[in-house]
Backbone as a ProteinNet text record, in pm:
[ID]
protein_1_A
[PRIMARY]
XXXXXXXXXXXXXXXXXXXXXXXXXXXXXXXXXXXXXXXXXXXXXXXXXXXXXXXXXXXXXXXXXXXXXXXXXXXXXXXXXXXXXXXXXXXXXXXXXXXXXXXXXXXXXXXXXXXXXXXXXX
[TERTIARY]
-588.5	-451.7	-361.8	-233.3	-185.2	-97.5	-52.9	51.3	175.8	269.5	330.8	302.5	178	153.8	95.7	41.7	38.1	114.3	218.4	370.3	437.4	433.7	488.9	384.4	223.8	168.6	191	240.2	240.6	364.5	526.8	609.8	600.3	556.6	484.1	443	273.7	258.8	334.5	439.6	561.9	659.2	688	750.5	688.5	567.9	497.7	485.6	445.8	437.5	560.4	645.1	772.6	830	821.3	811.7	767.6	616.3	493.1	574.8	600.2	645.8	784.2	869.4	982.3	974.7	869.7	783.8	767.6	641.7	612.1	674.8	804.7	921.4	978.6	1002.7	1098.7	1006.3	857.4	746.5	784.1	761.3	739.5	864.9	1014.5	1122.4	1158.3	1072.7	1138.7	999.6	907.2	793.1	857.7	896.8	949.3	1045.1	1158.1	1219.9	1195.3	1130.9	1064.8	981.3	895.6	828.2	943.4	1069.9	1145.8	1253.1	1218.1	1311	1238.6	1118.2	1022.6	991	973.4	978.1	1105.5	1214.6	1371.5	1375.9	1281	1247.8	1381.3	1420	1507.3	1409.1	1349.8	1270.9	1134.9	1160.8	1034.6	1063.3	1153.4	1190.4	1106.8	1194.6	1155.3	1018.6	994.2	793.3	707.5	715.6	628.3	655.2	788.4	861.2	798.5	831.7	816.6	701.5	574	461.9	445.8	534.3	555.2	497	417.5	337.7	243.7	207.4	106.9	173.7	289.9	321.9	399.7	397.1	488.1	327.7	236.9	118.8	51.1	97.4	48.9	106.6	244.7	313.7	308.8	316.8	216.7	89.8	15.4	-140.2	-114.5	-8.4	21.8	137.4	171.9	214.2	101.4	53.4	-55.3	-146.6	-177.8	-244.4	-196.7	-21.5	14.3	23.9	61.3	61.4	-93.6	-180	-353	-376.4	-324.6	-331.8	-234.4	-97.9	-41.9	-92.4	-136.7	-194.2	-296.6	-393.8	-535.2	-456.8	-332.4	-296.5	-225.9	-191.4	-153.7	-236.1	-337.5	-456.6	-524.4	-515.2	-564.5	-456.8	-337	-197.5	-279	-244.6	-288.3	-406.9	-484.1	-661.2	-592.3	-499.1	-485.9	-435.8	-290.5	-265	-331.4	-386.3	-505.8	-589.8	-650.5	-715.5	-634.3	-491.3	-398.3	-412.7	-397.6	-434.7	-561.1	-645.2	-776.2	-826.4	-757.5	-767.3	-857.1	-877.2	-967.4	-902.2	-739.5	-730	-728.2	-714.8	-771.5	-885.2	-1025.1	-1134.8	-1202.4	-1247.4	-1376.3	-1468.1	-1455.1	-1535.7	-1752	-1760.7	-1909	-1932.2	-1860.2	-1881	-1838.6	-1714.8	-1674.6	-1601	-1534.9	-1485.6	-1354.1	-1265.2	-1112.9	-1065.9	-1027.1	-946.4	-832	-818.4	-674.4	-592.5	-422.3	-340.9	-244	-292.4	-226.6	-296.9	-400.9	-481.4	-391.7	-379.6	-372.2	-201.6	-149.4	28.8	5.9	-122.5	-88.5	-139.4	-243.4	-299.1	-311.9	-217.1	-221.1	-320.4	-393.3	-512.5	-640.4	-647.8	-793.4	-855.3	-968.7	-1084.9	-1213	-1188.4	-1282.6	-1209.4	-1298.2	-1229.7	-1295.9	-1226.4	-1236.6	-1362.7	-1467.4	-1591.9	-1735.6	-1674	-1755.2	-1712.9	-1556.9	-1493	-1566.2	-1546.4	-1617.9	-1807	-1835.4	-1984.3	-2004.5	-1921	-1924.3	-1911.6	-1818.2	-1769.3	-1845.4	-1963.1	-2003.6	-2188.8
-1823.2	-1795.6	-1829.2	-1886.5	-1888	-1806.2	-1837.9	-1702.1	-1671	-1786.6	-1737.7	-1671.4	-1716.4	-1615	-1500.7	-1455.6	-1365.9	-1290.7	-1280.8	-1213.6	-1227.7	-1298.5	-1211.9	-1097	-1147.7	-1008.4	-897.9	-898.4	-816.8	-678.3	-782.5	-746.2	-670	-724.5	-647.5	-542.3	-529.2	-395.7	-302.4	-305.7	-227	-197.3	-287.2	-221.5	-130.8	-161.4	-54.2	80.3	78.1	193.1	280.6	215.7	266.6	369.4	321.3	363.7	504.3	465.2	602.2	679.6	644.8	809.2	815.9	754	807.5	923.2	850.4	934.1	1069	1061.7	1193.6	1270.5	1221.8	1293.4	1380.6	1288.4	1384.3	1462.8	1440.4	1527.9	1657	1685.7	1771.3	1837.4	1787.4	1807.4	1891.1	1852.4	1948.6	2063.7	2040.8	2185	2243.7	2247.5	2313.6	2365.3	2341.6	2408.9	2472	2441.9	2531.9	2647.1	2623.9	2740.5	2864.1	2795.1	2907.6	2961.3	2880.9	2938.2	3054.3	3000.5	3141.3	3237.3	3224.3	3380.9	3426	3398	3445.7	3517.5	3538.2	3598.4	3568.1	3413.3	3406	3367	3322.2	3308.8	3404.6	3505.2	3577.3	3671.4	3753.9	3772.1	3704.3	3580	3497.8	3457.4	3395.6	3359.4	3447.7	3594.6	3683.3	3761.7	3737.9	3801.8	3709	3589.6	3469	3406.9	3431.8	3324.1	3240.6	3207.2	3091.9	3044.9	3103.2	3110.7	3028.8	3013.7	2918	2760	2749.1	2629.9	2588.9	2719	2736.6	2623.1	2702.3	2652.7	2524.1	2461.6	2338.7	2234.5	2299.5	2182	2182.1	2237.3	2278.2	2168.7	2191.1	2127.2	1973	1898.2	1815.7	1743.9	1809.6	1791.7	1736	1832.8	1785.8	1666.3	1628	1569.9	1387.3	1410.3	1310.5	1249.4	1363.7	1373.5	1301.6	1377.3	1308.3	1186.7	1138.4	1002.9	893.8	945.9	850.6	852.5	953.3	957.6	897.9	866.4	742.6	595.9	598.6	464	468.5	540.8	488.1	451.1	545.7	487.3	356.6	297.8	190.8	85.7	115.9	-3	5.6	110.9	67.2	16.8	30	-68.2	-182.6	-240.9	-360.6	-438.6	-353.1	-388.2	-417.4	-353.8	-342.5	-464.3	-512.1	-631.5	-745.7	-734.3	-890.5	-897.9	-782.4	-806.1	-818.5	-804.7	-856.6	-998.4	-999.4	-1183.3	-1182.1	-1056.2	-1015	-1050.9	-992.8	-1002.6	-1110.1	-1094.7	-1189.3	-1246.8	-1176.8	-1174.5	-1154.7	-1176.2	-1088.7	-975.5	-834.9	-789.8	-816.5	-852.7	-871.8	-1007.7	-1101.5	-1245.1	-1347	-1250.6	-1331.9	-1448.3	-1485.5	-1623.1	-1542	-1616.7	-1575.3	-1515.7	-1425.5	-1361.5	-1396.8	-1469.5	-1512.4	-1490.7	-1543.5	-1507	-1412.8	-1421.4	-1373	-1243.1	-1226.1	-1070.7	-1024.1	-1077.3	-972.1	-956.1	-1060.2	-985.1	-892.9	-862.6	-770.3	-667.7	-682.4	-562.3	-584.8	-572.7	-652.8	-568.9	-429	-389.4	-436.2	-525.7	-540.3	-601.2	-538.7	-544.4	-675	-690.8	-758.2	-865.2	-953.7	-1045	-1039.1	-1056.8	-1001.8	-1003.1	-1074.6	-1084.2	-953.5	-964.9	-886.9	-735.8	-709.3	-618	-506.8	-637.2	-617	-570.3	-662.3	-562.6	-511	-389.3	-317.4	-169.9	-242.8	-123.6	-101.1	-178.2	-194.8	-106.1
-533.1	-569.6	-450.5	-442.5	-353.9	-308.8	-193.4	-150.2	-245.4	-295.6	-382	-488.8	-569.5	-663.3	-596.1	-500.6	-472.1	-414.2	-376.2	-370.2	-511.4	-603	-727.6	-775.5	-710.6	-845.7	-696.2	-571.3	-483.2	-500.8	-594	-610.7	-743.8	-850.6	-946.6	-918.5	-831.3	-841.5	-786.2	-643.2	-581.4	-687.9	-761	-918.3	-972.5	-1015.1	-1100.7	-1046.2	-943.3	-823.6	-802.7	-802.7	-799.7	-902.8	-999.6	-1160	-1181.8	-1109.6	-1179.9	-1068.1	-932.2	-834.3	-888.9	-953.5	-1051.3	-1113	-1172.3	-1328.2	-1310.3	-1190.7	-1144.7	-1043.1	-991.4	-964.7	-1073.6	-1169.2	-1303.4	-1345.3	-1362.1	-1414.6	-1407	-1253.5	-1163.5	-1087.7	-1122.2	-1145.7	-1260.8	-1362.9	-1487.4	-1455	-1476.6	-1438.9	-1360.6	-1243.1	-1196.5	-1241	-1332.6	-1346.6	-1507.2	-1547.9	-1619.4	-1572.5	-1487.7	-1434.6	-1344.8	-1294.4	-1242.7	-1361.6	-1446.1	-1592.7	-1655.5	-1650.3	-1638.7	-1613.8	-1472.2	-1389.3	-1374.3	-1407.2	-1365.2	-1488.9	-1605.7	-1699	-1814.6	-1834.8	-1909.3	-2037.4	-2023.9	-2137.5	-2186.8	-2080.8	-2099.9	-2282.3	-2256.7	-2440.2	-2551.6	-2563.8	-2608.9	-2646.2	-2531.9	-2544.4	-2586.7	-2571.2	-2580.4	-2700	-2748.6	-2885.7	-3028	-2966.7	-3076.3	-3059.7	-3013	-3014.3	-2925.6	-2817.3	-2789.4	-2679.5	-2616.6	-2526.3	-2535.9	-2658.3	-2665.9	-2653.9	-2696.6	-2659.8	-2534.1	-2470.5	-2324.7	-2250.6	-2277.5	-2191.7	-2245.3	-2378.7	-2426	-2360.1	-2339.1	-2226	-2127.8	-2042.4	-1887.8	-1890	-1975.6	-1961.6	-1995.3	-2106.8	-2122.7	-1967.7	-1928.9	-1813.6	-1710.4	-1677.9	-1590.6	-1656	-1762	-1792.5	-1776.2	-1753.8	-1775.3	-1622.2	-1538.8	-1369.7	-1340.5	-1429.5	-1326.4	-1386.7	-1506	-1530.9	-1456.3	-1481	-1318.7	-1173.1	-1105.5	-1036.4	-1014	-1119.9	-1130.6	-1103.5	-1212.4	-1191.9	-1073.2	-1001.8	-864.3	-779.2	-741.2	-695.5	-679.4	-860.8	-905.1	-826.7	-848.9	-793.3	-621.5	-542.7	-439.4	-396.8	-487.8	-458.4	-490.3	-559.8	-627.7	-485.8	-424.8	-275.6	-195.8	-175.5	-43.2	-88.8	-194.4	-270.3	-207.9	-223.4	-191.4	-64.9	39.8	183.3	241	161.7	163	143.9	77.1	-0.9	-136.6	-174.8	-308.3	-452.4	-433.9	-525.7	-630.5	-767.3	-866.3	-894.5	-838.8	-823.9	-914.4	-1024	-1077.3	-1000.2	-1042.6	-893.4	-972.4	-1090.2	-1091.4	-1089.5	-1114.9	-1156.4	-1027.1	-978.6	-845.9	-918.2	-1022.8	-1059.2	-1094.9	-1099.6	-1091.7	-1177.7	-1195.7	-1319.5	-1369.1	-1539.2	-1552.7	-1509	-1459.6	-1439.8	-1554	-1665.3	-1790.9	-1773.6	-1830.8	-1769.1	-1652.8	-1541	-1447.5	-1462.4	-1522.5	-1601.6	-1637	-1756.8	-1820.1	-1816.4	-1704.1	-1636.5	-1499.7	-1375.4	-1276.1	-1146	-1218.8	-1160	-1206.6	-1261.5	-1356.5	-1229	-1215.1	-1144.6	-1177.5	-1301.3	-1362.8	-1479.3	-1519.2	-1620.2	-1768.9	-1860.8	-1978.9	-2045	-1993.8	-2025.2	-1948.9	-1856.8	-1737.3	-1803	-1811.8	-1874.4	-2006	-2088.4	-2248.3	-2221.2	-2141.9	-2072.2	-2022	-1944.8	-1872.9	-1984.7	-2043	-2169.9	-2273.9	-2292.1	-2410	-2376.3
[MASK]
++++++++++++++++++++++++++++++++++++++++++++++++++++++++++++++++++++++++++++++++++++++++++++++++++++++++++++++++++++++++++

């Protein structure tokens, strides 16, 4: 791959990256203020009057759930980095032969190429 394409998929993933700590800024922006909406006992009435507890804590857990999945994909973005300063990236990591440029548009962490992929999964 050459350097230019590898500074667009470099700028790519700093986009993407950017995004998810957005993301999990506002996440963790509103939990929080839900959880102090909570204990300031404005909603305590409420939740414990009406049922609602159970869905006070469905969203909590859906919260987190959405936090540890961005969190994987950040992870994944910065292996992808660390790959371009390596000279790895666009690699197949079992086959070693190049991974489309279209694949890695549209998944610009893919580790593997759509064949290696499909057997890994299968």
């Amino acid at each position: 791959m050459t350097k230019k394409e590898l500074e667009k998929f470099k700028k790519l993933l700093f986009k993407k990256r950017d995004e998810m700590l957005k993301d999990l800024g506002q996440l963790k922006d509103r939990e929080m203020a839900s959880t102090l909406k909570d204990a300031s006992g404005e909603n305590a009435a409420y939740s414990f009057h009406m049922a609602d507890v159970g869905t006070d804590n469905m969203e909590r857990e859906k919260a987190f759930f959405f936090a540890t999945r961005e969190g994987k994909f950040l992870n994944h973005i910065e292996q992808a980095l660390r790959r371009i300063e390596s000279g790895d990236y666009g690699k197949c990591s079992d086959c070693e032969t190049p991974i489309p440029q279209e694949r890695l548009i549209a998944v610009p962490t893919a580790t593997r190429c759509v064949p290696c992929k499909e057997k890994a999964d299968s």
